[in-house]
C-alpha positions in Angstrom: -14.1 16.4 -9.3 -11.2 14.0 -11.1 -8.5 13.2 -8.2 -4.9 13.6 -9.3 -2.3 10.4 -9.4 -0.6 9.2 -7.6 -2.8 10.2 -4.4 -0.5 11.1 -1.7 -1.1 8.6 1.9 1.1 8.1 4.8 0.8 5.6 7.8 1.9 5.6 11.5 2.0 1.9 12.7 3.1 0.6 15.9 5.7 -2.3 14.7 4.1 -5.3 14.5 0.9 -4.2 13.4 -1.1 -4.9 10.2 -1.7 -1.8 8.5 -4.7 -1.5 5.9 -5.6 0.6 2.9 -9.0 -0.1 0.8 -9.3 2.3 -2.2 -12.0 2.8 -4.8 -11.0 2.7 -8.7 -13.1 3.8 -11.3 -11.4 1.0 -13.7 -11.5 -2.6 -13.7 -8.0 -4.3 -12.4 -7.0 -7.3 -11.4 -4.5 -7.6 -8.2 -2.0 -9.7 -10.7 -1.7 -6.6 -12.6 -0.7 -4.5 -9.7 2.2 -4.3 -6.8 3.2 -2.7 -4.1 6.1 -2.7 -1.6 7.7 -0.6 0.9 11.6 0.2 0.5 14.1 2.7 3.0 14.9 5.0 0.1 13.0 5.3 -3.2 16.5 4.2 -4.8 17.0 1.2 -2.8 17.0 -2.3 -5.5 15.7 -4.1 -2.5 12.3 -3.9 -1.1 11.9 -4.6 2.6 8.3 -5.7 2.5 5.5 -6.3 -0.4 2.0 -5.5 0.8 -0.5 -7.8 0.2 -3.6 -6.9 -2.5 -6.8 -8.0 -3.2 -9.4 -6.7 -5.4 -13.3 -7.1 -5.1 -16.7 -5.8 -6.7 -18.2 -5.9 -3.5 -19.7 -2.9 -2.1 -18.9 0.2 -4.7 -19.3 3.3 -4.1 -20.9 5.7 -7.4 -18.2 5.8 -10.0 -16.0 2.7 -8.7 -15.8 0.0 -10.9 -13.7 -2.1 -8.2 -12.1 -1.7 -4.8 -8.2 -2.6 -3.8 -7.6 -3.8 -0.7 -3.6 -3.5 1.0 -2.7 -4.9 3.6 1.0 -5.3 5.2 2.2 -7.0 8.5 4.7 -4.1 10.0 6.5 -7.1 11.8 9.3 -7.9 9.2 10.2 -3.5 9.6 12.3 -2.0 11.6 11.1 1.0 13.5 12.0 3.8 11.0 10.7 5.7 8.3 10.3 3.5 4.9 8.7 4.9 1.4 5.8 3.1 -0.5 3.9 3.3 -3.5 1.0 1.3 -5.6 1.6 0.7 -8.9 -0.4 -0.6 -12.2 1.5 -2.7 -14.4 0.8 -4.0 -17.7 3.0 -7.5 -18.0 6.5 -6.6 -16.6 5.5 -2.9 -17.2 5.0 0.0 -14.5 1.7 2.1 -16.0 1.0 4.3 -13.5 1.5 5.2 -9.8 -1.8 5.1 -7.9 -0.8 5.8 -4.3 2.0 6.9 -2.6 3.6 7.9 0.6 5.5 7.4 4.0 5.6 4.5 6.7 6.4 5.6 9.6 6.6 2.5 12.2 7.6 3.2 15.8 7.9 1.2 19.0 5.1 0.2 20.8 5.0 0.0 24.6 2.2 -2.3 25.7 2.4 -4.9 22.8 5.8 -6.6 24.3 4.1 -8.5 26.5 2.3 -8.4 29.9 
């Protein structure tokens, strides 16, 4: 069964937490040629906070050809909701949307101190 882009994935994170995404792709990428960053509103020119992406050959499942690894540190957000996506880009060129969703980061409790 063929999934449909952009897959659809939303995070809860307590702020100030790394939150972390590894997705199989059944084509060969490199992280250069993708990006993605977390912004208030989809219309916003400014992003708040760029995830960080690395791609490996390690491990594949049947039909993967690579996997992409996300990761973001939640500490630079304030608690709120914020909207994301993962693009493909060909030079300075948006291809295609391969994930997107909500990030919901909320106040912790215990993670202020002791």
């Amino acid at each position: 069964m063929k999934m449909k882009l952009p897959v659809l994935h939303n995070f809860k994170a307590i702020q100030g937490e790394v939150i972390s995404l590894n997705i199989g792709y059944n084509n060969t990428v490199s992280s250069d040629n993708l990006f993605a960053c977390v912004r208030k509103l989809a219309h916003d020119e400014e992003y708040k906070a760029k995830f960080n992406i690395d791609v490996s050959e390690d491990d594949l499942e049947a039909n993967e050809l690579c996997k992409i690894a996300l990761s973001l540190d939640t500490n630079g957000l304030e608690v709120g909701k914020y909207q994301w996506d993962l693009f493909l880009w060909s030079g300075d060129h948006p291809i295609k949307c391969l994930v997107k969703g909500q990030i919901n980061i909320i106040e912790g409790i215990s993670n202020r101190g002791k």
